[in-house]
N, C-alpha and C positions, 0 to 999 in steps of 0.2 A: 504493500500500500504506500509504504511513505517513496519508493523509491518511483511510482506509477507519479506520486503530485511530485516530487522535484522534476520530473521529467513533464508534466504538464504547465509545472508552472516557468521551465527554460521555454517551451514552445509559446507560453505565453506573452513571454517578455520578448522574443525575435517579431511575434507580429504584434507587437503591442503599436506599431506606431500605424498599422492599418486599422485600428479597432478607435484609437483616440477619437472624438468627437462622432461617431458617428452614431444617429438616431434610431431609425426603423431596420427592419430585416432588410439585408444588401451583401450584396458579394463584390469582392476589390480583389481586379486585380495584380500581383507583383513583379517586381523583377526577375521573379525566374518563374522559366515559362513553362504556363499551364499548372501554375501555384498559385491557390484563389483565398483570400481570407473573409468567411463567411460570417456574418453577425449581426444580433438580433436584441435588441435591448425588452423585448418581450415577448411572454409567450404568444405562440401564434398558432392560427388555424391549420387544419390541415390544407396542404396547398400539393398539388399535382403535378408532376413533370414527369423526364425519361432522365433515366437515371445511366450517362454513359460509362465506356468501362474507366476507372476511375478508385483513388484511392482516397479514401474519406476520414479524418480524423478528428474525435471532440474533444477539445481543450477544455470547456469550461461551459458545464448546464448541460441537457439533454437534450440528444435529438433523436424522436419516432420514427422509423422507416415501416412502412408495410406496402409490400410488391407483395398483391397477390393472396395466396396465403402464408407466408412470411412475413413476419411481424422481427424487428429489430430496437430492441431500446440503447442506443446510442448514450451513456453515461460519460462523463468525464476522464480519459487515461483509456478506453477503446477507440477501434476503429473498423471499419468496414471495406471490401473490397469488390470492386463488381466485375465483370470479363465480357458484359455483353450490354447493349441500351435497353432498359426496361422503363414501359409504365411503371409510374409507384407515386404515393402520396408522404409528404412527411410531416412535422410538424417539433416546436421550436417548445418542451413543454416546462423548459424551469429558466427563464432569463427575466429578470428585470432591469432598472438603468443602472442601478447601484452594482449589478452583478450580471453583465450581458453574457448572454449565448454566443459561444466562441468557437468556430468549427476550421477546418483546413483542409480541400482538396487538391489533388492533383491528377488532373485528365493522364490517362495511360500514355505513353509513344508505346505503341505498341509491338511495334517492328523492335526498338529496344529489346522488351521484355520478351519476343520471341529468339532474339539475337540471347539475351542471358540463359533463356531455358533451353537453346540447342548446345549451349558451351557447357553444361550442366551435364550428370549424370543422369540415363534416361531413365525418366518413372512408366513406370503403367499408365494411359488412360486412366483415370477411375470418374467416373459419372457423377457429378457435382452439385448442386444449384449455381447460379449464375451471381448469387451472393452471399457472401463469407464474413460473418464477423468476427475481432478478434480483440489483441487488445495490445498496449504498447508499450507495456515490459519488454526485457530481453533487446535483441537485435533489431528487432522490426521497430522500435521505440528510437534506439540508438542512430541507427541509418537514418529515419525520418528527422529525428534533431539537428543532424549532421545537415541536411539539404536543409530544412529552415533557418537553420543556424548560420546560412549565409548570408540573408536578409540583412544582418551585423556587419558583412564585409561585402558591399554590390561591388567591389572590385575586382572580388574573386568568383563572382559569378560564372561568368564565362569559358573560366578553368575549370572548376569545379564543379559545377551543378551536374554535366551527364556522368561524370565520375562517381557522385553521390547520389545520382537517382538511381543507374547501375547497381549501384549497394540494393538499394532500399531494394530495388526486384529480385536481386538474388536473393534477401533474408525473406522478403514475401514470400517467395517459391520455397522458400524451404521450410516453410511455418505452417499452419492449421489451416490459412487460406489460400494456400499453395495449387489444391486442387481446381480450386475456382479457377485461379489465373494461369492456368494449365491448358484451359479449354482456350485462349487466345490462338493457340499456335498446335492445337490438337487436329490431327488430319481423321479421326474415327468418322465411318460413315454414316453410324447412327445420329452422332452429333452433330456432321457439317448438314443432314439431312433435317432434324430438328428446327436449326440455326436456319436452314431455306426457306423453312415452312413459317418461323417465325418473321422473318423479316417481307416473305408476301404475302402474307396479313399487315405485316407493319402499311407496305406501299398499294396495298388495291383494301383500304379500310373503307371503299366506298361501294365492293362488289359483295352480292351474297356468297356465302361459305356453304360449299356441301363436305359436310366433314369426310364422310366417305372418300371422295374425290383424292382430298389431303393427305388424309392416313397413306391410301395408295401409292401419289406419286409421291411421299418417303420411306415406302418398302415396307409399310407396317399395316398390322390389324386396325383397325379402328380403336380398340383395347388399349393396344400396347402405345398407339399415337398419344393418345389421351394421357395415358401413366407418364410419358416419357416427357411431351412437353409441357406436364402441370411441375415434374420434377426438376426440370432445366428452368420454367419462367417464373414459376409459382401461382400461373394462373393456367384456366381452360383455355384451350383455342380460340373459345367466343367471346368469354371473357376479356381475354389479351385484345383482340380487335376492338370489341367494344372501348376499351379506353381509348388505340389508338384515334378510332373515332372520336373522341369525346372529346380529347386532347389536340387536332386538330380541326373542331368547331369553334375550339376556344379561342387558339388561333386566331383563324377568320373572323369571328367578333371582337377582340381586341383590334385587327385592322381594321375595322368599319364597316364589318358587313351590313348588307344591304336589307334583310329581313331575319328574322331566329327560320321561318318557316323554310327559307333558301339553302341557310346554312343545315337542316337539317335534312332536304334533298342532298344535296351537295357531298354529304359525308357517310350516305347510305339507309337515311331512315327512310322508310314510307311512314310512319306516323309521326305527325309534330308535338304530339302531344305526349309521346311514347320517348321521345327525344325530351322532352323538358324534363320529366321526370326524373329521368336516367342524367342527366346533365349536372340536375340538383341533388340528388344522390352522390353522385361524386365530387362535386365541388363545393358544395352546403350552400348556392345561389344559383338562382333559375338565370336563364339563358337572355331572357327579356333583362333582368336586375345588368347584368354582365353588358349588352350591348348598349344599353342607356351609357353604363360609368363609360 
């Protein structure tokens, strides 16, 4: 314990000078790239995005992740890893001004961390979820201080950063959430197949799904489709769709759409009313509330 807060509170003080004066939930971000510092001076509602591959760390307050049926409570001194873009909703549930919610990502290079895990000893396959939590004891703490810890020196950014992100991937791969970020650079057929079938639901979220169809062209039962990618996304096939839908209506009404009723053709419903429902379900505001702001 004590060694988890001296180690959260060095990560604190590197990004301390991104957190100073800042008000509502906001993401900044730094000199080394695709290093974000996330913060929220109060709790906040659940709020919806895609969650890409990415390594997630909580300095200070809690943060909620539920992809699916996966539910993650994010405490201060863990951290999270993801290997693929998921729907998911989170939420910011212990910060106030006196004591803001303090978080730190950093988007995967991927090609990297596939370059560390071919230089590596080879593992098994083994079938995963697409999100790992862990925490930041030990090595995977140390390498991540190491790479924030330059924030204190932007001069050695430039030397240093791929050298120390390097790190932090090899102790990832060799830690608890090692399996997750295994699947980046995994050639298994079951899983590049899974991975097809999710991403063409991600891009035709405006066509109807015959699930049958699906199972098929990835070599599986209808059964085993189902088991395999609720186990990989942590949601169903229609499910997973239905948000991407949902998530770009949201979209579209933040740029200015033209009616709710449009945007709900648009993104594959025949009913509008079946669409507001499902909208305000997932967002906790109807679609009409959403296009007024």
């Amino acid at each position: 314990m004590l060694v988890s807060e001296s180690r959260t509170c060095r990560l604190l003080e590197g990004v301390a000078p991104f957190i100073a004066a800042r008000g509502e939930s906001a993401g900044l971000s730094t000199p080394i790239p695709r290093l974000t510092v996330w913060t929220s001076s109060n709790a906040t509602l659940p709020t919806t995005a895609v969650f890409e591959p990415m390594f997630y760390a909580v300095v200070q307050g809690t943060k909620v992740l539920i992809m699916g049926a996966n539910r993650f409570e994010l405490a201060a001194g863990t951290c999270a890893a993801s290997s693929y873009g998921l729907p998911y909703s989170y939420q910011f549930s212990d910060a106030t001004p006196d004591r803001p919610y303090v978080g730190i990502s950093l988007h995967l290079d991927t090609a990297l961390l596939t370059d560390v895990m071919l230089d590596m000893t080879k593992q098994d396959d083994r079938w995963a979820c697409t999100v790992a939590a862990g925490d930041l004891n030990g090595s995977v703490g140390e390498a991540f201080g190491r790479l924030v810890g330059l924030l204190n020196t932007p001069d050695d950014i430039g030397m240093l950063a791929t050298l120390y992100e390097t790190e932090l991937y090899f102790r990832l791969l060799q830690s608890t959430m090692g399996d997750t970020l295994r699947q980046i650079g995994q050639r298994s057929d079951r899983l590049r197949e899974i991975k097809a079938a999710a991403d063409w639901l991600g891009a035709n979220h405006s066509k109807s799904v015959i699930i049958p169809d699906l199972a098929t062209s990835a070599g599986m039962s209808v059964t085993s489709f189902h088991r395999h990618f609720k186990a990989f996304t942590g949601y169903s096939p229609l499910a997973f769709q239905r948000h991407m839908r949902l998530l770009e209506a949201r979209k579209l009404l933040a740029a200015g759409a033209v009616s709710v009723s449009r945007i709900a053709h648009e993104v594959g419903y025949l009913s509008s009313s079946q669409f507001s429902r499902e909208y305000k379900s997932l967002f906790g505001i109807s679609p009409v509330t959403d296009l007024s702001r």
